[in-house]
DRENDOLUM-97423 format. One record per residue (C-alpha): x, y, z; residue number from 1. Coordinates in steps of 0.2 Angstrom, whole numbers, plus 5000, padded with zeros to 4 digits. Example, Ala and Ser with C-alpha at 12.3 -4.5 7.8 and 13.67 -1.06 7.14 Angstrom:
2
5062,4978,5039,1
5068,4995,5036,2
END
This chain:
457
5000,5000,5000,1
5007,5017,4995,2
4998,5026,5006,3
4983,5029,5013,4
4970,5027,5000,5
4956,5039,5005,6
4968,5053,5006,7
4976,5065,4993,8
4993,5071,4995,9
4988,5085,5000,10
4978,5078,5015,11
4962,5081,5007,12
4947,5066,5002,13
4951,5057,4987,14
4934,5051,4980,15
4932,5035,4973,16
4923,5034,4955,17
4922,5015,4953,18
4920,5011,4934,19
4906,4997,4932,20
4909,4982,4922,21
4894,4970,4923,22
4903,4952,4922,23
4895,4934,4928,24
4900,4940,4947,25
4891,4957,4945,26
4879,4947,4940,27
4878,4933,4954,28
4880,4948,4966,29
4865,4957,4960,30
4853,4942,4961,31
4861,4939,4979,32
4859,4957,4983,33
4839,4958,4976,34
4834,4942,4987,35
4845,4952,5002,36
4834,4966,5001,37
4818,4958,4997,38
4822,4947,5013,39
4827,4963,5023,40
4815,4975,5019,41
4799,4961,5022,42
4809,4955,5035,43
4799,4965,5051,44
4781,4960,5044,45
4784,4942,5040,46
4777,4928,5056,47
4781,4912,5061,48
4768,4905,5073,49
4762,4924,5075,50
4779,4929,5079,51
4789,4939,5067,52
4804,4931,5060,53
4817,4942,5068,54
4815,4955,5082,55
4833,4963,5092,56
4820,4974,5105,57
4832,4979,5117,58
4822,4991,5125,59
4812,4978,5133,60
4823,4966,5133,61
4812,4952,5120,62
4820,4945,5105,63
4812,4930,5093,64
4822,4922,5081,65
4814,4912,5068,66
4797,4914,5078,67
4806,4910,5093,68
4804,4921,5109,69
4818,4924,5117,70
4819,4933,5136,71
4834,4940,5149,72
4832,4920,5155,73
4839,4913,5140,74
4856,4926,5140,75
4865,4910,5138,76
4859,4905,5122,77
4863,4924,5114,78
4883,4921,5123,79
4881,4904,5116,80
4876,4912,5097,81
4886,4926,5099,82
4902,4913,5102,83
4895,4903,5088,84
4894,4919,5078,85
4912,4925,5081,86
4920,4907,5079,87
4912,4907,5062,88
4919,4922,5058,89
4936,4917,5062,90
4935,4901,5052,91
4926,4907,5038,92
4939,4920,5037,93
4955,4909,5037,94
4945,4899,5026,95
4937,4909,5011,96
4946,4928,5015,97
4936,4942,5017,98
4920,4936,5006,99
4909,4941,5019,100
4911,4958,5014,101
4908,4958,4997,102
4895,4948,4996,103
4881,4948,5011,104
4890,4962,5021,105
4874,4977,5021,106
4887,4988,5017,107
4894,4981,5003,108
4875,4977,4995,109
4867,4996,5000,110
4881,5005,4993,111
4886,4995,4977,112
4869,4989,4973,113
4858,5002,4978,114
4867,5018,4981,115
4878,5016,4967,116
4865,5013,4954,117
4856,5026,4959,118
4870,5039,4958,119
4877,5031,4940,120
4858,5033,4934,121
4859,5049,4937,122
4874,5057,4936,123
4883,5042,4922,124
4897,5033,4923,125
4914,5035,4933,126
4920,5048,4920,127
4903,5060,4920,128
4902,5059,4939,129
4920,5064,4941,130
4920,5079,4928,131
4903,5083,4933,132
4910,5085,4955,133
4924,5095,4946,134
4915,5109,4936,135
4905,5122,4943,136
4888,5124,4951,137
4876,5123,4934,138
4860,5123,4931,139
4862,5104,4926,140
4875,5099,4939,141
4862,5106,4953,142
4847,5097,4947,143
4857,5080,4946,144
4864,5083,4964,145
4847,5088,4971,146
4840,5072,4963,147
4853,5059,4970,148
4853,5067,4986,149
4834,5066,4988,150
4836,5050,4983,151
4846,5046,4995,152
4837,5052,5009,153
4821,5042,5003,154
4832,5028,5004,155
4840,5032,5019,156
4824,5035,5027,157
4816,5017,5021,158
4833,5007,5027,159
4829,5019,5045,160
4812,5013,5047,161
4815,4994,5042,162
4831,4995,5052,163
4818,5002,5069,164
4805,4990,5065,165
4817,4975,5068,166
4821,4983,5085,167
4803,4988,5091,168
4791,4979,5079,169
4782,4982,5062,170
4766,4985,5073,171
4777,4997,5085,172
4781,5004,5070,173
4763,5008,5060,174
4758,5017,5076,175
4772,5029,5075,176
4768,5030,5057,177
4750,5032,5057,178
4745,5041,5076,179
4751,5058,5078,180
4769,5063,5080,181
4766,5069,5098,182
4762,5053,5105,183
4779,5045,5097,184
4792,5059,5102,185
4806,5046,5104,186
4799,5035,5089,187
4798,5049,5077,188
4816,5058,5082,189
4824,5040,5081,190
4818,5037,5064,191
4828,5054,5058,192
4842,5050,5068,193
4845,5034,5061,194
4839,5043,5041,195
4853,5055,5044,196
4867,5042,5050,197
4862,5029,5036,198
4862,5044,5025,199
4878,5050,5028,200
4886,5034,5028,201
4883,5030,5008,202
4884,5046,5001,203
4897,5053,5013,204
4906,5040,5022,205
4907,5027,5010,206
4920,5017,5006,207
4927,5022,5021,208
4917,5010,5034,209
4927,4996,5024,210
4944,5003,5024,211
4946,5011,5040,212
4931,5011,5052,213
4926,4991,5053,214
4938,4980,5062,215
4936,4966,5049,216
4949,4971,5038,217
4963,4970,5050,218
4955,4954,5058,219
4958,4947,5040,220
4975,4952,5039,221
4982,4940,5056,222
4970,4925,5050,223
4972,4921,5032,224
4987,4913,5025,225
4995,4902,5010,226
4980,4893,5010,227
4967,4904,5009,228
4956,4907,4994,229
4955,4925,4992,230
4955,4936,4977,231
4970,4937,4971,232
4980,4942,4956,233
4990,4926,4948,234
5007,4935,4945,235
5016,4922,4939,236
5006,4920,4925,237
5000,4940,4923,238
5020,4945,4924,239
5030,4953,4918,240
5015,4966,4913,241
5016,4977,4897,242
5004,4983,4885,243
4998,4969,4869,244
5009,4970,4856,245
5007,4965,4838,246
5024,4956,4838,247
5029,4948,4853,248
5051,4950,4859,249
5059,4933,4861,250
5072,4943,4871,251
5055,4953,4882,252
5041,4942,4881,253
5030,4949,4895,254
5014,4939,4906,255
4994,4940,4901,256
4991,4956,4910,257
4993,4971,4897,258
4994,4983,4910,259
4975,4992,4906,260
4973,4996,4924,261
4955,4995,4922,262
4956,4981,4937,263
4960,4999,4947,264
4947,5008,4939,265
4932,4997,4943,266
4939,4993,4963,267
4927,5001,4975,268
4940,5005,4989,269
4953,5009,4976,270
4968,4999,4979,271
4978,4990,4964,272
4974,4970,4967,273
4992,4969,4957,274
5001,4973,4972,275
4994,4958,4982,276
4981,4957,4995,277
4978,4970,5002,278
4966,4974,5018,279
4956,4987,5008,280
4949,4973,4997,281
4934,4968,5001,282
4933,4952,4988,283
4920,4961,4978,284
4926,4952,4963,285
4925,4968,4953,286
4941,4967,4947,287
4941,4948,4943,288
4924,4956,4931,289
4933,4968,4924,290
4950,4957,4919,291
4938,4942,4913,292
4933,4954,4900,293
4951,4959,4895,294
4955,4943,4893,295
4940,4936,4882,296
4945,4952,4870,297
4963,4946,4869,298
4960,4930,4869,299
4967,4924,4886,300
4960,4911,4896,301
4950,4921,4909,302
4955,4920,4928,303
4973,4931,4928,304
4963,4939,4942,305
4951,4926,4953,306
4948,4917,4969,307
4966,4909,4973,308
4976,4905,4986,309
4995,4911,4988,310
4998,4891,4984,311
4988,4891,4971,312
4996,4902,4962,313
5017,4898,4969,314
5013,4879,4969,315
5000,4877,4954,316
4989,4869,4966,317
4972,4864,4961,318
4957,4874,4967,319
4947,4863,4976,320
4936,4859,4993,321
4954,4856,5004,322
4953,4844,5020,323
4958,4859,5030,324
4942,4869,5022,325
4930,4855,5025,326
4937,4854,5045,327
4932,4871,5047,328
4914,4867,5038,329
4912,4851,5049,330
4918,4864,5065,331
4904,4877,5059,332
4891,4865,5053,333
4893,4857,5072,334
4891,4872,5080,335
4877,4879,5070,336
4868,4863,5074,337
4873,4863,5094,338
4864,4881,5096,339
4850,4876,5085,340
4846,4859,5096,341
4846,4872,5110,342
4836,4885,5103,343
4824,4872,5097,344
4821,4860,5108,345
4819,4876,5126,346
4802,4873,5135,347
4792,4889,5132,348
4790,4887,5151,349
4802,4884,5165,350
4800,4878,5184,351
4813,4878,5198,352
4807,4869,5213,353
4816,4870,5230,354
4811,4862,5246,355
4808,4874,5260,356
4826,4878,5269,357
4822,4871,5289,358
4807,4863,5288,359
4805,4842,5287,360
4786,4838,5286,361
4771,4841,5295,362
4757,4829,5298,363
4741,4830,5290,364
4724,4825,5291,365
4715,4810,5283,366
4732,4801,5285,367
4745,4811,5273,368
4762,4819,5277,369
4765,4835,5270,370
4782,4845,5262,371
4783,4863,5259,372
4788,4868,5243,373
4794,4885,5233,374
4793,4886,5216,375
4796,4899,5202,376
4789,4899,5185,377
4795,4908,5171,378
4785,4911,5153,379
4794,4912,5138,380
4782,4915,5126,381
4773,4932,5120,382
4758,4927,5129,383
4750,4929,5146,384
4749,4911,5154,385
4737,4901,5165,386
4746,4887,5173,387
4746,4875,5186,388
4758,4860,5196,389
4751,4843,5196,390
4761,4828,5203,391
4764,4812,5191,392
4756,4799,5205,393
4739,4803,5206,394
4740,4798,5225,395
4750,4815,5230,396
4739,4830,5233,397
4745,4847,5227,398
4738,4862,5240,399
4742,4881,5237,400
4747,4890,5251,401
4751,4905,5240,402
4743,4901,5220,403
4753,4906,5203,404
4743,4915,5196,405
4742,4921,5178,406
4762,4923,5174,407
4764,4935,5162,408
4774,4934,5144,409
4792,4936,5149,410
4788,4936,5165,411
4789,4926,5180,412
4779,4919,5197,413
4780,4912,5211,414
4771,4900,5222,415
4773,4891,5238,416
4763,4874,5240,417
4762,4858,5251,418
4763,4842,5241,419
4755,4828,5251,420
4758,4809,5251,421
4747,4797,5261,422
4758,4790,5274,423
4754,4774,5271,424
4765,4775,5253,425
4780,4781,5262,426
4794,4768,5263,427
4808,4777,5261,428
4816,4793,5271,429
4816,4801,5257,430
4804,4798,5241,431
4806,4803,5223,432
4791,4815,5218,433
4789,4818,5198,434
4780,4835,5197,435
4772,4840,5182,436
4771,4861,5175,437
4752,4859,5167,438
4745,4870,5153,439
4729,4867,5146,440
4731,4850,5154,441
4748,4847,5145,442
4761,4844,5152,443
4775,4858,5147,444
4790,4855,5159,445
4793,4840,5172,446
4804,4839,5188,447
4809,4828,5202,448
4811,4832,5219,449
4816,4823,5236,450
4800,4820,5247,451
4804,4818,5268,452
4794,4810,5278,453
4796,4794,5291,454
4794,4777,5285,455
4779,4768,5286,456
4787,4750,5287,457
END
C-alpha cells in the first residue's frame, strides 16, 4: 500500500469513482443482493407462529428468532450464538478471506447495489460523475445533485424505518407511522436520527466504513494465509505486465496482464489488486469482472485475476474443497447445529422447585404427610399464561398456600405449596416425587424432587 487510499497528497478526500463492468460475478452479486433486500425490507412484517421472523427489541429486553421468543432468562443462548457467531467468523475468514464483505456484508450490498445505481443513473458513469463534482455549480449539475441526494434520503429513510421495525416491531412501527407525531416523540426523532446516519454513511462516508472504520479488515489480515482462497492476482502468470503488442520480443516476452489498469478503475476501495492482498479489498470480485473481459478480448483464458490461494498460484495447486476447508465446515456445521438443538428444543416454560430451607414435614389430616415447597415459573412465550403443578402419582395432593397466578409473557411467578403423600405409601426417608408444570392439561415441563417424611414400614 502506498499510502493511505482515502487521502490526497495534500491531506484532502480522494473520492472513489468505481468504473462498472457487469461480468458473471456482478451478475451473481446482484441476484444475491435483490433476494437480500427483498428478505430485509419484508423481514419485520413476516410471522412464524404469530411471531415475526426476527425481532433485536432491546428496549424491553424480548428477542424471537425464527418465531422463537427469546427473554433475559435465555442470555446463555445469545453468549452461546454470539460465540458461535464470532468462531464462524474466524473460520470462515481463514477459510474463504474476506468474502463476507463483498457479498452479504449490508454495506457492501446498500452502497454498490443500491446507492451506486442510483448515483450512475443519474449522474453516468465513473467519467461523467468525476467531471461533473469537478466543474462548477450549473443549472444541470444542481438538478442532478438535488435528485441523487433526495434519493438518498428516501432511501435512507426506508433502510431507518425497516432498520427500527426490527428493533421495536412492524406493529410498534405503524403506530408511529399512522397516530400523531406527539404521542411518538422518541419513535419519530429516532427514525431521523437513524435517516441522517444511514444517509451519511453511503453518500458521505462510504468506502470508508470498509477501509478504515470496521475491524474486519485488520482481523483478516492475522487470520488468512497460503492457504486461503481470496482474490488474488495470479502474477506468475500475469507478469511481467506490458501493453499487447502486435509482435511479441523473444528477448522481452511479457505475462497475460497488458497493464490496462482498468482492474483499478472498477475497485470500490481503490487499491491495485496487482500489488497483492491488500486489507482494503473487500473480495468484491469487481476486478476479477473487469479482467475476465480483457481477457476474452485478447484471447486469454479468463482467471489472471480470481479466487486463489498464495499456493495456488506459487505451487500450481488445484482449486478445490481442501481437508483443512471442510474441517472448518464440519467445526461450523457442528456448532450451527449445537445452538439450533438448544434453541429448538427450550420449553416455552420453565420451573425451579426447591424444598423449604428448615422445615422436614408436618402431619396432615386424613392420613397424609405433607412437604413445603417453593417454586418459580418463568414464561417464555409472548403470551400471558394460566398454569398449574400437578404431581405424576395421582395419590399426591397438590395444595396452594400462595397460587401462581396468571404469569405473564416474559415474566415470571412464584408459588409456595404443600405436596401431600398418604403415609401409608412412604417407605423410604426420602421419596422421589415427579411434578408436572400443566398448561391446558399438557404437560409443558417436568421435575423431580426429594420428598421427607418417616417410613411407614
Amino acid at each position: 500500500m502506498d499510502g493511505l487510499l482515502a487521502a490526497k497528497e495534500n491531506g484532502k478526500r480522494q473520492w472513489m469513482y468505481p468504473l462498472v463492468r457487469k461480468g458473471r460475478f456482478y451478475k451473481w452479486r446482484s441476484w444475491l443482493s435483490y433476494f437480500y433486500l427483498i428478505f430485509f425490507f419484508a423481514g419485520p412484517f413476516l410471522r412464524i407462529n404469530g411471531q415475526p421472523l426476527l425481532l433485536l427489541n432491546v428496549i424491553d429486553r424480548q428477542f424471537v428468532l425464527l418465531g422463537q421468543v427469546f427473554w433475559p432468562q435465555d442470555i446463555f443462548l445469545f453468549v452461546l450464538a454470539s460465540l458461535v457467531f464470532l468462531v464462524c467468523v474466524v473460520i470462515f475468514t481463514i477459510a474463504f478471506g474476506r468474502i463476507f464483505c463483498g457479498w452479504i456484508c449490508p454495506q457492501t450490498i446498500f452502497m454498490e447495489m443500491v446507492f451506486r445505481k442510483i448515483e450512475i443513473w443519474i449522474e453516468g458513469d465513473a467519467n461523467k460523475r468525476k467531471k461533473l463534482d469537478a466543474g462548477a455549480w450549473t443549472r444541470e449539475k444542481i438538478i442532478k445533485k438535488t435528485a441523487k441526494h433526495a434519493l438518498f434520503v428516501l432511501i435512507s429513510f426506508l433502510i431507518a424505518n425497516t432498520f427500527l421495525a426490527y428493533i421495536i416491531g412492524s406493529e410498534s412501527l405503524v403506530k408511529i407511522i399512522v397516530e400523531p407525531v406527539t404521542a411518538h416523540w422518541v419513535g419519530f426523532i429516532s427514525i431521523w436520527v437513524f435517516t441522517i446516519v444511514f444517509y451519511l454513511i453511503y453518500s458521505q462516508v462510504r468506502e470508508l466504513v470498509c477501509t478504515l472504520i470496521c475491524p474486519y479488515g485488520r482481523l483478516q489480515s492475522v487470520l488468512i494465509d497460503e492457504h486461503t482462497l481470496v482474490v488474488a492476482y495470479d502474477d506468475v502468470r500475469g507478469e511481467p505486465r506490458g501493453k499487447l503488442s502486435r509482435y511479441a520480443d523473444p528477448f522481452n516476452l511479457k505475462g497475460d496482464c497488458v497493464d490496462c489498469s482498468l482492474c483499478v478503475a472498477v475497485c470500490p476501495t481503490g487499491i491495485d489488486i496487482r500489488k497483492g492482498t491488500q486489507i482494503e479489498c473487500i473480495n468484491c470480485t469487481a476486478c476479477i469482472d473487469a479482467c475476465d473481459q480483457v481477457m476474452d478480448k485478447i484471447g486469454k483464458p479468463r482467471s489472471l485475476i480470481g479466487y486463489f490461494s498464495e499456493n495456488m498460484i506459487r505451487l500450481k495447486e488445484k482449486p478445490s474443497f481442501t481437508g483443512r476447508m471442510m474441517g472448518y465446515t464440519a467445526v461450523i456445521t457442528v456448532l450451527i447445529a449445537v445452538l439450533g438443538y438448544f434453541i429448538f428444543s427450550r420449553s416455552d416454560m420453565d420451573i425451579t422447585v426447591m424444598r423449604s430451607a428448615g422445615m422436614l414435614y408436618q402431619q396432615q389430616p386424613g392420613g397424609y404427610v405433607s412437604n413445603i415447597y417453593n417454586a418459580e415459573i418463568i414464561n417464555k412465550t409472548n403470551q400471558d399464561k394460566v398454569i398449574r403443578i400437578g404431581a405424576d402419582d395421582p395419590a399426591v395432593k397438590i395444595s396452594y398456600i400462595q397460587a401462581p397466578g396468571p404469569v405473564a409473557k416474559g415474566g415470571s411467578a412464584k408459588t409456595v405449596f404443600f405436596v401431600m403423600l398418604p403415609a401409608s405409601k412412604v417407605h423410604a426417608a426420602k421419596t422421589t416425587i415427579k411434578l408436572n408444570l400443566l398448561l391446558g392439561g399438557k404437560v409443558v415441563q417436568s421435575v423431580k424432587t426429594n420428598f421427607i417424611a418417616p417410613t411407614n414400614d
